[in-house]
N, C-alpha and C positions, 0 to 999 in steps of 0.2 A: 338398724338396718343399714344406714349410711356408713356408720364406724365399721360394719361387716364388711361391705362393699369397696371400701375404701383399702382395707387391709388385704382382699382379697387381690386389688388391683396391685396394690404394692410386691406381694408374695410373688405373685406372675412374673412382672418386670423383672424383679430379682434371680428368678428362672431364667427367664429368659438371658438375659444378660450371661448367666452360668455355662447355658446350653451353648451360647456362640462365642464365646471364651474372652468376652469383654467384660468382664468385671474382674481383672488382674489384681493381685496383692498392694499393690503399687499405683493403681489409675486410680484417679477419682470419682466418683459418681456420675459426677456432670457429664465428665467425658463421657462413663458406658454409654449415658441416657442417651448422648448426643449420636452417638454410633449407631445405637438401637434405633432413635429416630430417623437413620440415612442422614445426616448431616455429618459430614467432618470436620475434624479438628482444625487449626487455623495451616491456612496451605501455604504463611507468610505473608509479607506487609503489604496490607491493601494498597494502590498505586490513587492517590490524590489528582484529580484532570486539573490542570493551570488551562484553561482555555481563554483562547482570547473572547473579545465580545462578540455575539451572535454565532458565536460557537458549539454547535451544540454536541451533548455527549456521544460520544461514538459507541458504536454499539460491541459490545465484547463477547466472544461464543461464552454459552454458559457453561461448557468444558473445557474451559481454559482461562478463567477470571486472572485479570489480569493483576500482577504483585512486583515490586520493587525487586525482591530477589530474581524472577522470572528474568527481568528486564536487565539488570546487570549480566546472567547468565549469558540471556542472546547478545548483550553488546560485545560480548566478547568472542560468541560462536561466528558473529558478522563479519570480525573482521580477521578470523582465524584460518589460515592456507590449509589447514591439516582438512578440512572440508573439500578439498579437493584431491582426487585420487594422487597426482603428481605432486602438491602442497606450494603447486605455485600460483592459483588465487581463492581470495576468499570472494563472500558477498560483497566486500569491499570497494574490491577488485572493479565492477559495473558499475558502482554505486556508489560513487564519490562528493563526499559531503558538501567539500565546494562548488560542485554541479548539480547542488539540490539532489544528491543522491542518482545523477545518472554518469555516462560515461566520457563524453565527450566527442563519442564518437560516430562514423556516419552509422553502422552496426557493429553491436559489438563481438567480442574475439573472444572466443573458450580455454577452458586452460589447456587445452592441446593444441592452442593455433585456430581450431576451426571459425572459421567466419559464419557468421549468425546472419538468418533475413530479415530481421528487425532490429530498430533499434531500440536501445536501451531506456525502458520508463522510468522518471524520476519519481522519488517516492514521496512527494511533499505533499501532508493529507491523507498517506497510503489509508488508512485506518476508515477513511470515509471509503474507500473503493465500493461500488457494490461489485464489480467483478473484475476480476484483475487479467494480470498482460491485456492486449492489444484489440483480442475479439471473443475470446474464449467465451459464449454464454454460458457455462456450467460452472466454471472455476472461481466460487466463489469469496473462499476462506483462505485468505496468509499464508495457515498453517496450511495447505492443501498445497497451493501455490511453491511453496518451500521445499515440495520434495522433487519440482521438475528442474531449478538447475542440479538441486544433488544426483539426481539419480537418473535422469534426460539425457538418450542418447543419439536425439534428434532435431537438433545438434548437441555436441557434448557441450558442456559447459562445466562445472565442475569434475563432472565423469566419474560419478563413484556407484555408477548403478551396477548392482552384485558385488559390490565392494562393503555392505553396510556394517559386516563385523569388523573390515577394515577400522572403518572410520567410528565405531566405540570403541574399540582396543585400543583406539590413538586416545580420544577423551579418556577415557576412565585410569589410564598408566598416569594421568598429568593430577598431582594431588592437589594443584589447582582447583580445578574441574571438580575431582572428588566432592572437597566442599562446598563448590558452588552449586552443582546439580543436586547434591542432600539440603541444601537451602533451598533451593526452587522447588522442590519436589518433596518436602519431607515425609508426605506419605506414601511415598513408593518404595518399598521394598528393597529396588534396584532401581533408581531414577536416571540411567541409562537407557537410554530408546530412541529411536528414529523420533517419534510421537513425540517426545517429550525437547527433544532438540529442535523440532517444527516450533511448537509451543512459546521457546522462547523466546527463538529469532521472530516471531509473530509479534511476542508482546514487545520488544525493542521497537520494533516499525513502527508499531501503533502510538508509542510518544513520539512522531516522527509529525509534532505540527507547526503546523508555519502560518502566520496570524500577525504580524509586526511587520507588512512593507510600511511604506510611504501611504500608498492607496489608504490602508488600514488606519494609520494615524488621523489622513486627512479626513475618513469617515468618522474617528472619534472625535472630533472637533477641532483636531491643528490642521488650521488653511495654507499654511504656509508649507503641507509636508509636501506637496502636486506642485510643478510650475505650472504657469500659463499654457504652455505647449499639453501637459499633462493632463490637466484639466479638460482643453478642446477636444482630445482625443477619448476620455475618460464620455462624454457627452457625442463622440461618435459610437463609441462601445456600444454603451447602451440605448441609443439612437436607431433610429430605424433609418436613417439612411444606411448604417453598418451589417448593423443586426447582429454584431456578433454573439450578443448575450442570449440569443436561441440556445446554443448547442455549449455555451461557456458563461453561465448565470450563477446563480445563487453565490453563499460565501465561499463555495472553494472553486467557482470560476467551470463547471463542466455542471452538465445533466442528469447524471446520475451518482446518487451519493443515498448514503446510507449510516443510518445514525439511530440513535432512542426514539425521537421522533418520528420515524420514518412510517406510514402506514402501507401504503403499496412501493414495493419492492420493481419499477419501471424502469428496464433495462431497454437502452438505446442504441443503434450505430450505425454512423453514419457514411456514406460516400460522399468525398467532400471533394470531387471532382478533381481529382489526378489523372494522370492519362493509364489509359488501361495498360500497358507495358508495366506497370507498377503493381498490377493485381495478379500476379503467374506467380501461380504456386512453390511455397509455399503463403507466400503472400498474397490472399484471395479473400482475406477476412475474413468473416462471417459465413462466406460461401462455402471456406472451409470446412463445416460443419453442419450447413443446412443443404447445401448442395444444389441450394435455387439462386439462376442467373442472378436474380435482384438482389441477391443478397453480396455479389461479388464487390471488391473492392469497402465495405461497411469495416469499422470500425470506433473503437470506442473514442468518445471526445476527450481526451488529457484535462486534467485540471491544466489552469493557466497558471497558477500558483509558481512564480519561479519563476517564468518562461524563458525572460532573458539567459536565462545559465542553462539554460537545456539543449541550447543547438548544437546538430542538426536538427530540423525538423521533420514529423508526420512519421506514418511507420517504419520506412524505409530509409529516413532520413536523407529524404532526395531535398529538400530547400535550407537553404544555408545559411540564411539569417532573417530577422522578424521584417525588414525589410522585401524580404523573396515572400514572405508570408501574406504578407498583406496586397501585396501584388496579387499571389494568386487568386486570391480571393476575390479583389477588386475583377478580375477576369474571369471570371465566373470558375475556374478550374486551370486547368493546365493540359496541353495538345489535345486531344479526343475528351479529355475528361471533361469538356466545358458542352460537348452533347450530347452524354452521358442518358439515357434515358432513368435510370435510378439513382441520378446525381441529387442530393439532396434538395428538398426543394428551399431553401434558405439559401444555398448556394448559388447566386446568380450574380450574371456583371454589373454596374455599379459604378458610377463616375466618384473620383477623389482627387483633389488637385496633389501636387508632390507636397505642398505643407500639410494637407491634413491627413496626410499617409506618413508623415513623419511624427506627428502630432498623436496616431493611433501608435505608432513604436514607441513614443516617450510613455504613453499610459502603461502598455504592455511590460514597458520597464518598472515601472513603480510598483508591480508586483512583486519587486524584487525584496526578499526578508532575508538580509546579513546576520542579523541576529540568530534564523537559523542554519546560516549554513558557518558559522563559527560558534555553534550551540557545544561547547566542550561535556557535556552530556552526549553528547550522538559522536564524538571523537574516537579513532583509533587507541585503546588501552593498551595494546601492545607499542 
């Protein structure tokens, strides 16, 4: 009975495999079996996490596992102009390695000139985001993310929206490319696609981690990596006279973050007491979207990762250095915003003499990771 059953079981498989035209001259068994079970073939080289310590794994969409091939793909698609209608910027372009991947600027500039009302987020950590740009509650996927400068015509920024045969007719001629998107993609047919160009530039970003300032060191046991000054400030940080570590806590310095471990998915943002002239549309945060007063002027907390190399600061990049920053703060907010009725409640004034405001800028600096912003893995290939 078992040897019947057994045989009968085999016979089927073998059918079946017949019937969906996976059992080729040429394939192997494994393979059909694998095909017939919905598993596929290998999609290229598993991508290895180097995390620093208390780092924990990021979490990767399960239609888009992340690979070595992928990731060379996008390093290349990041820094490639042909993604823009005109071919005069790439993701690059905003996203400048020596500025922890942001711009420099107070907002930034489209490739047609136009002036943007935010400014440009740095991406160091991108990978933990639980929701990316500045207030979006829905936007929560890289690869989602990826298609508003391509294809975003409010404001333009690369400006290829209705342009998208443009912008594969430009990849798929470059027999570069050729190769590389048949390496990333080896099961598709045609591994040209909007989708599949999202994909890659996503998996690039997401080895985009930064885990080696000074802070980091002196947390692994080099005391000498913090001065004196860094340290005091490091102990107002986390200090409740400061409090800054409410709203810029855990290992990537902000509130909300999203990983393997994560169980509830706690999306936050905040009004961090700017003066309301800074909240008119399109800059209204969160208002933007919900449409309730309270909700005006919120925004997402930045990782602090970096910080030093990110000014300007906040979304509009009205403050101009970590010095104006901690000013603010120490003032509960800035013109109207300090009596703000939905001004954060962490947000309040707060005595600091000028050494231990210089003492919180020294810590804020030690965030600082050279390692990766001369990381020649995240470098311009072209």
């Amino acid at each position: 009975m078992n040897k019947y059953i057994t045989f009968s079981l085999l016979f089927l498989l073998l059918f079946q495999c017949t019937q969906l035209g996976l059992a080729k001259e040429k394939s192997s068994g494994s393979e059909s079996i694998l095909l017939l079970l919905g598993t596929s073939p290998s999609e290229g080289t598993p991508y290895t996490w180097d995390l620093p310590a208390g780092f924990p794994a990021p979490k990767v969409p399960s239609d888009n596992p992340i690979t070595v091939e992928k990731i060379d793909l996008g390093r290349f698609l990041f820094y490639d102009t042909r993604l823009s209608e005109n071919e005069t910027q790439s993701c690059g372009s905003c996203h400048k390695q020596e500025n922890a991947f942001t711009d420099g600027l107070t907002v930034s500039v489209g490739s047609t000139g136009q002036s943007h009302p935010r400014n440009a987020q740095h991406l160091s950590n991108v990978a933990y985001n639980l929701r990316q740009t500045w207030a979006n509650p829905v936007l929560k996927k890289l690869e989602d993310q990826a298609r508003v400068p391509m294809f975003g015509d409010n404001p333009v920024e690369l400006g290829m929206k209705d342009r998208e045969d443009l912008l594969l007719e430009r990849l798929s001629t470059d027999s570069d490319y050729v190769s590389k998107f048949k390496s990333a993609f080896p099961n598709d047919q045609n591994p040209f696609s909007i989708l599949n160009i999202t994909k890659a530039l996503s998996s690039f970003q997401r080895t985009f981690i930064s885990g080696n300032s000074a802070y980091d060191r002196y947390q692994a046991g080099d005391f000498s990596a913090l001065s004196p000054s860094a340290i005091r400030g490091k102990n107002l940080f986390f200090g409740e006279k400061a409090e800054c570590f409410h709203c810029h806590g855990g290992f990537n310095f902000t509130d909300t973050v999203l990983h393997t471990g994560t169980v509830f998915e706690e999306v936050t943002f905040h009004n961090n007491g700017l003066d309301s002239s800074r909240f008119v549309s399109p800059n209204g945060g969160l208002y933007e979207f919900t449409f309730k007063e309270e909700d005006r002027g919120k925004f997402r907390a930045p990782s602090l990762r970096n910080v030093e190399l990110t000014a300007p600061y906040m979304h509009d990049g009205s403050i101009p250095d970590l010095l104006s920053v901690v000013n603010h703060y120490v003032n509960g907010g800035t013109g109207d915003g300090t009596t703000n009725p939905y001004r954060d409640v962490f947000v309040r004034s707060f005595s600091l003499s000028e050494s231990e405001k210089q003492d919180l800028v020294e810590f804020l600096k030690s965030l600082t990771d050279t390692e990766f912003t001369t990381n020649p893995k995240f470098q311009d290939p072209f």
